[in-house]
C-alpha positions as CSV (number, residue, x, y, z in Angstrom):
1,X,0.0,0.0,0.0
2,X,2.7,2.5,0.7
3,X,6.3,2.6,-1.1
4,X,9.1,4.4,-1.1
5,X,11.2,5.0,-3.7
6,X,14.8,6.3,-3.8
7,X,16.9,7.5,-6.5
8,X,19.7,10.0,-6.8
9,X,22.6,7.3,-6.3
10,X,25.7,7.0,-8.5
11,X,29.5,7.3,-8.9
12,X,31.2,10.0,-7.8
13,X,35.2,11.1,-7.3
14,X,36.1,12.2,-4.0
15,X,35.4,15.8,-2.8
16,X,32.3,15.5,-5.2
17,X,28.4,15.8,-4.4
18,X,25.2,13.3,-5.0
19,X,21.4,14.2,-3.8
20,X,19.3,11.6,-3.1
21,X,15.6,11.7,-3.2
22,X,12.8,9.5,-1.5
23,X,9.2,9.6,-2.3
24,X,6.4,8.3,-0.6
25,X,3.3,6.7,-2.2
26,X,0.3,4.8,-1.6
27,X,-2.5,5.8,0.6
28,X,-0.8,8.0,3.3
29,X,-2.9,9.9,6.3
30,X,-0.1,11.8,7.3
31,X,4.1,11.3,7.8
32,X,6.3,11.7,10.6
33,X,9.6,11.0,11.3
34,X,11.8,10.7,7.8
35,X,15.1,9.2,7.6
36,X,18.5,8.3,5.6
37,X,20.3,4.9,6.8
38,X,22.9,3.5,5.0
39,X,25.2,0.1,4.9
40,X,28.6,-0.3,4.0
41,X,29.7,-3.9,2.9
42,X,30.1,-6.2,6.2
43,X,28.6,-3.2,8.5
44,X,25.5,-2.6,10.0
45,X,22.9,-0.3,9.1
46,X,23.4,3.3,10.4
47,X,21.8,6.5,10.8
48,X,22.7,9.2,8.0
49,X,19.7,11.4,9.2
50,X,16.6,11.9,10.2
51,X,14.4,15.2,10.1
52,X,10.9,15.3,11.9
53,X,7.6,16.4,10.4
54,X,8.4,20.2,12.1
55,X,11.4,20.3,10.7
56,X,14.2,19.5,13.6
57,X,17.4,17.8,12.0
58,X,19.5,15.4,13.1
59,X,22.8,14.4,12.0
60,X,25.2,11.4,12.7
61,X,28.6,12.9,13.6
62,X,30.5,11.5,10.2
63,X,28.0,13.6,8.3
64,X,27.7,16.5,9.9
65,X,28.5,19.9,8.0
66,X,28.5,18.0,4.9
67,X,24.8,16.4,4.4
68,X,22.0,18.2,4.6
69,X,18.7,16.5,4.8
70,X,15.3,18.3,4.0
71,X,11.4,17.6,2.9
72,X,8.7,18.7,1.0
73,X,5.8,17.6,2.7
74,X,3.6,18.5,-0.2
75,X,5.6,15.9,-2.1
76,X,6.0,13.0,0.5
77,X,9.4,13.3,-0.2
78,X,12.7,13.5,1.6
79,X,16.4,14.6,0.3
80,X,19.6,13.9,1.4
81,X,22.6,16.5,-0.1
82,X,25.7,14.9,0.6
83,X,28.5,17.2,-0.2
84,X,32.1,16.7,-0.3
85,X,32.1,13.0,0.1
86,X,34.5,10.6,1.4
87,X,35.8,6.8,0.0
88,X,34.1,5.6,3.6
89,X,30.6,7.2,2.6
90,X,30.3,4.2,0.5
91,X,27.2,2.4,1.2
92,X,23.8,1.3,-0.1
93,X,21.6,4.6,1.1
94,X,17.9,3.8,2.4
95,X,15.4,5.9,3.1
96,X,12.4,5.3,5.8
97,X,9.8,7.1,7.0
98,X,6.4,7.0,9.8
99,X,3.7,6.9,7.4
100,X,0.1,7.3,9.1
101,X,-2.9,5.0,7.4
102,X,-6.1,5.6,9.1
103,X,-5.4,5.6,13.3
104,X,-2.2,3.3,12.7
105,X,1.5,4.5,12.0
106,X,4.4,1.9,11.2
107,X,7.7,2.4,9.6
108,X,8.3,1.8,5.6
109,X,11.6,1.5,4.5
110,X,13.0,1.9,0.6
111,X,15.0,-0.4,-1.6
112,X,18.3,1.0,-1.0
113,X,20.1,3.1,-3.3
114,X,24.0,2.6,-4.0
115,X,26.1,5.4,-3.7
116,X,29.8,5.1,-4.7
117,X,33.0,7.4,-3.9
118,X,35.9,6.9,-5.6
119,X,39.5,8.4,-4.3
């Protein structure tokens, strides 16, 4: 009933920039929280960062000053502008986000988008 869909991945030289987009669909009362995880080969899933329906940001502490993650609530749809990037922000990038149907709220994740940085 409800998907998200990223895109916005690629190759990219070191010191370069990506942006990533994730849009919601389906039949969606309302969204909360939305979010940018990512996994590097043999590492667990991380926060990127997550940005709340008011608009608070939050940022892991390898990102910070250099991603920027924003929303257009009209859209359903989250960014993530990832400037200056490192070898080590290799990963698959997924998105997720509290979408509302009716009175219940559960947690949709995307298919993953790969993002690679070359040195």
């Amino acid at each position: 009933q409800v998907q998200l869909v990223e895109s916005g991945g690629g190759l990219v030289q070191a010191g370069g920039s990506l942006r990533l987009s994730c849009a919601a669909s389906g039949i969606i009362f309302g969204i909360g929280d939305m979010g940018w995880f990512r996994q590097a080969p043999g590492k667990q899933r991380e926060l990127v960062a997550v940005i709340t329906r008011g608009g608070n940001t939050n940022y892991a502490d390898s990102v910070k000053g250099r991603f920027t993650i924003s929303r257009d609530s009209a859209k359903n749809t989250v960014y993530l502008q990832m400037n200056s990037l490192k070898p080590d922000d290799t990963a698959v990038y997924y998105c997720n986000a509290d979408v509302s149907i009716f009175t219940n709220t559960r947690t949709y994740w995307g298919q993953g988008t790969q993002v690679t940085v070359s040195s």
